[in-house]
C-alpha positions in Angstrom: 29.7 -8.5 64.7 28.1 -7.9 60.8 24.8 -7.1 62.0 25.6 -4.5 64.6 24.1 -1.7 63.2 20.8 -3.4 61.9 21.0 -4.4 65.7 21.2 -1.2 66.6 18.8 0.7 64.6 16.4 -2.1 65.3 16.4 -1.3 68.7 16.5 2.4 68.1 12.5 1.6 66.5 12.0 -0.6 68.5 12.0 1.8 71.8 10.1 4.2 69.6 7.5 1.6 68.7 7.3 0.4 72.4 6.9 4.3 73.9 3.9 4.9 71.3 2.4 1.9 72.6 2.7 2.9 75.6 1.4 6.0 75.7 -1.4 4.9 73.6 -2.6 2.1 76.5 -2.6 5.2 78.9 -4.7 7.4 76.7 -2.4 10.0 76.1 -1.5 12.1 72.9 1.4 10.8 70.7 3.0 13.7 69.3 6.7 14.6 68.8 7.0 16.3 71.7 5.5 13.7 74.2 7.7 11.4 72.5 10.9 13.1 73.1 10.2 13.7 76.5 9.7 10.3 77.3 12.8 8.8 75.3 14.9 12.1 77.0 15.8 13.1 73.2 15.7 16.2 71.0 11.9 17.1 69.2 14.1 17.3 66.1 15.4 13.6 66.4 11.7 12.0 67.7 10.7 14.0 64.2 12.8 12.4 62.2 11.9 8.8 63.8 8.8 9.1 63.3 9.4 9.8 59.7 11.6 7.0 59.1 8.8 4.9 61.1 6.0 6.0 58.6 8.2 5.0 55.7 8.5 1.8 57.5 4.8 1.5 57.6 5.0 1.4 61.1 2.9 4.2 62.1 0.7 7.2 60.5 -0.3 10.7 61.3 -4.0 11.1 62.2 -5.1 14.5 61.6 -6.6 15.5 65.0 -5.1 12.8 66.7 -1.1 12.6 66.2 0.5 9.3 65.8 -1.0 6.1 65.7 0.4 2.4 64.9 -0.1 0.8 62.0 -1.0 -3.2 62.9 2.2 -3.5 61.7 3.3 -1.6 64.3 1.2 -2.9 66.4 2.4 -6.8 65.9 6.2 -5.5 66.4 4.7 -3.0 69.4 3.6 -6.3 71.1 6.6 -8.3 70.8 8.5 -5.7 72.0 6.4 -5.4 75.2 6.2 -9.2 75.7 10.1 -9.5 75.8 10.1 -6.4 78.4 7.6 -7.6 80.5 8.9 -11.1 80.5 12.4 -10.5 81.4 10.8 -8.2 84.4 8.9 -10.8 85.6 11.8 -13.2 85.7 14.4 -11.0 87.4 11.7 -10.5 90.1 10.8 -14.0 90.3 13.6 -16.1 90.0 16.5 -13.5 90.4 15.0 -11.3 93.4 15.0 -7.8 91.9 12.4 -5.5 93.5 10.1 -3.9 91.0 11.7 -0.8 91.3 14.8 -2.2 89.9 14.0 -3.9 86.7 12.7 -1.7 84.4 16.5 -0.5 83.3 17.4 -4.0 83.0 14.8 -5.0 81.0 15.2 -2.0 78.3 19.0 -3.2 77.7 18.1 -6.7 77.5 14.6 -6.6 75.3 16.9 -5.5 72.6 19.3 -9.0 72.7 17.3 -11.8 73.9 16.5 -14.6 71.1 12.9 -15.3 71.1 13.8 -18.8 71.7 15.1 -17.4 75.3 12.0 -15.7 75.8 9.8 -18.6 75.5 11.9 -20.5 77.7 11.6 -17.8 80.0 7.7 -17.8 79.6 7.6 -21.9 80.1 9.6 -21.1 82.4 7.2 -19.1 84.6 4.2 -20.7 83.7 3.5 -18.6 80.8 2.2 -15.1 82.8 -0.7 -12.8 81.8 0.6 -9.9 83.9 4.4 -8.4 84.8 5.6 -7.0 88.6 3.6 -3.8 88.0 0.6 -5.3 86.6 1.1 -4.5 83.1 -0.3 -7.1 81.2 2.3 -9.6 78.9 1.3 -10.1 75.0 0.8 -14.0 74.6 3.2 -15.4 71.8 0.6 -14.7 69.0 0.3 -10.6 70.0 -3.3 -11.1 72.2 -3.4 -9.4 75.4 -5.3 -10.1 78.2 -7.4 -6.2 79.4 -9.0 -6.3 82.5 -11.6 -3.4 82.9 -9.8 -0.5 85.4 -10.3 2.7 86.5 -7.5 5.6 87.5 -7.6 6.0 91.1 -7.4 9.6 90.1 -10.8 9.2 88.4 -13.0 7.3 91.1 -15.3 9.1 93.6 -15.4 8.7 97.4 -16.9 5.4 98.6 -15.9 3.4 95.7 -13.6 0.1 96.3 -11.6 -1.8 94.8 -8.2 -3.8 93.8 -5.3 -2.3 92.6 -4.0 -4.4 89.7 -1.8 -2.1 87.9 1.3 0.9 88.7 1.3 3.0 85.3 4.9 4.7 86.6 8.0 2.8 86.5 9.8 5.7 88.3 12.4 3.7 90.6 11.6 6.5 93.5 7.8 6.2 93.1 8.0 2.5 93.0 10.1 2.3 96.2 7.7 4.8 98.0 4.6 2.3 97.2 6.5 -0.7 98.1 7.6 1.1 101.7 3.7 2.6 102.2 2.6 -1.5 101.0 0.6 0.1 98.8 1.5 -3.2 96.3 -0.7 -4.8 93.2 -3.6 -7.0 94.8 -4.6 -4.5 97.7 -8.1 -3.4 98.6 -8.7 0.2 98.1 -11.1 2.9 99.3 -11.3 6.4 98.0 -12.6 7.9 101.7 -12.2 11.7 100.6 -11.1 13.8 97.4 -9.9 17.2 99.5 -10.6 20.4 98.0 -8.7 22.6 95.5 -6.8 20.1 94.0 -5.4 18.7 97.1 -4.3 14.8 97.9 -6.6 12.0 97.3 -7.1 10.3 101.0 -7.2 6.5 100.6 -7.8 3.2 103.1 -5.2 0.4 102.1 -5.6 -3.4 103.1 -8.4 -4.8 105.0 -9.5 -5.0 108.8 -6.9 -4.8 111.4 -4.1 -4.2 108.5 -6.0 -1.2 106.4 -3.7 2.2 106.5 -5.0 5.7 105.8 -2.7 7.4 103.1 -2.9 11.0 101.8 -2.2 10.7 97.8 -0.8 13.1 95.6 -2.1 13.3 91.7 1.1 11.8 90.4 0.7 9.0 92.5 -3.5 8.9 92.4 -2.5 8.9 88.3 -0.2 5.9 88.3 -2.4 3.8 90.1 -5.4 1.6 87.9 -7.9 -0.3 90.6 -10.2 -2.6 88.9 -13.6 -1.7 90.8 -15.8 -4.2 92.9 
């Protein structure tokens, strides 16, 4: 096809753009380095992105503060995510994936769906504000709906509340949730941080139902829980 490799160095950006994003909602440093971890390529090559992204107007280096999005590169950033999201939600709802199994399929696909297709999908759905992990979906117009959390990592013992959101799309982590029903929607108690950096112990679920779980920092990390 004649626009193959527009195609494909659009898609190149646009799981650059996507990434930054990402890492940016989490509150973590964007710098070469934590970019090539996460897209599993050379510092050399997320260097030379970034460059080509700058020229693009895309993003800017912030003394202090590494790489930032333009709202340029926001707008594209949020069309990018909406796609991703969308197509995760629908191959969970309407296709029976688990949520451990989508986000693979919904990086190959992002990349080829019109965006007449995706706001089928959306209509289609009912036009959701969050996806299968809790991750919130950018309306058509690039808004997005934030909800105030907290890092499970981050709360005390005695406080409560809902988890609404898994910050991991590791398909191991994901199933280990899924089998400990520690899912989006559940009630939450931190009932003791143990000492010298050890697990995070947790009540899950209410009355009868609650489970006591021992929580590593990856996981206590991954999980947001907006507080009651």
């Amino acid at each position: 096809m004649p626009d193959s490799p527009h195609r494909s160095s659009s898609s190149s950006i646009e799981d650059y753009i996507r990434v930054i994003y990402g890492l940016v909602e989490r509150g973590e440093a964007v710098t070469n380095t934590t970019l090539a971890g996460r897209l599993e390529v050379s510092p050399s090559s997320a260097s030379g992105m970034v460059t080509k992204l700058a020229q693009q107007g895309l993003v800017e280096h912030v003394p202090y503060r590494g790489i930032e999005l333009t709202p340029e590169g926001r707008r594209l950033a949020r069309g990018v995510l909406r796609r991703h999201r969308l197509i995760e939600t629908y191959l969970v709802q309407e296709l029976g994936y688990t949520w451990d199994e989508v986000h693979g399929e919904a990086d190959a696909l992002e990349h080829a769906v019109s965006d007449r297709l995706i706001e089928r999908i959306a209509a289609k759905l009912g036009n959701p504000v969050r996806d299968p992990h809790g991750d919130p979906i950018p309306a058509a117009d690039g808004s997005v709906e934030e909800v105030p959390t907290r890092l499970l990592d981050e709360m005390e013992p005695g406080a409560v509340g809902q988890i609404v959101r898994v910050w991991d799309t590791d398909p191991d982590m994901l199933r280990y949730l899924a089998d400990h029903a520690i899912a989006l929607g559940e009630r939450i108690e931190v009932v003791e941080r143990q000492p010298f950096g050890g697990s995070l112990v947790v009540k899950v679920g209410s009355g009868a139902q609650a489970a006591t779980h021992a929580l590593g920092k990856e996981i206590a990390q991954a999980l947001s829980v907006a507080v009651f």
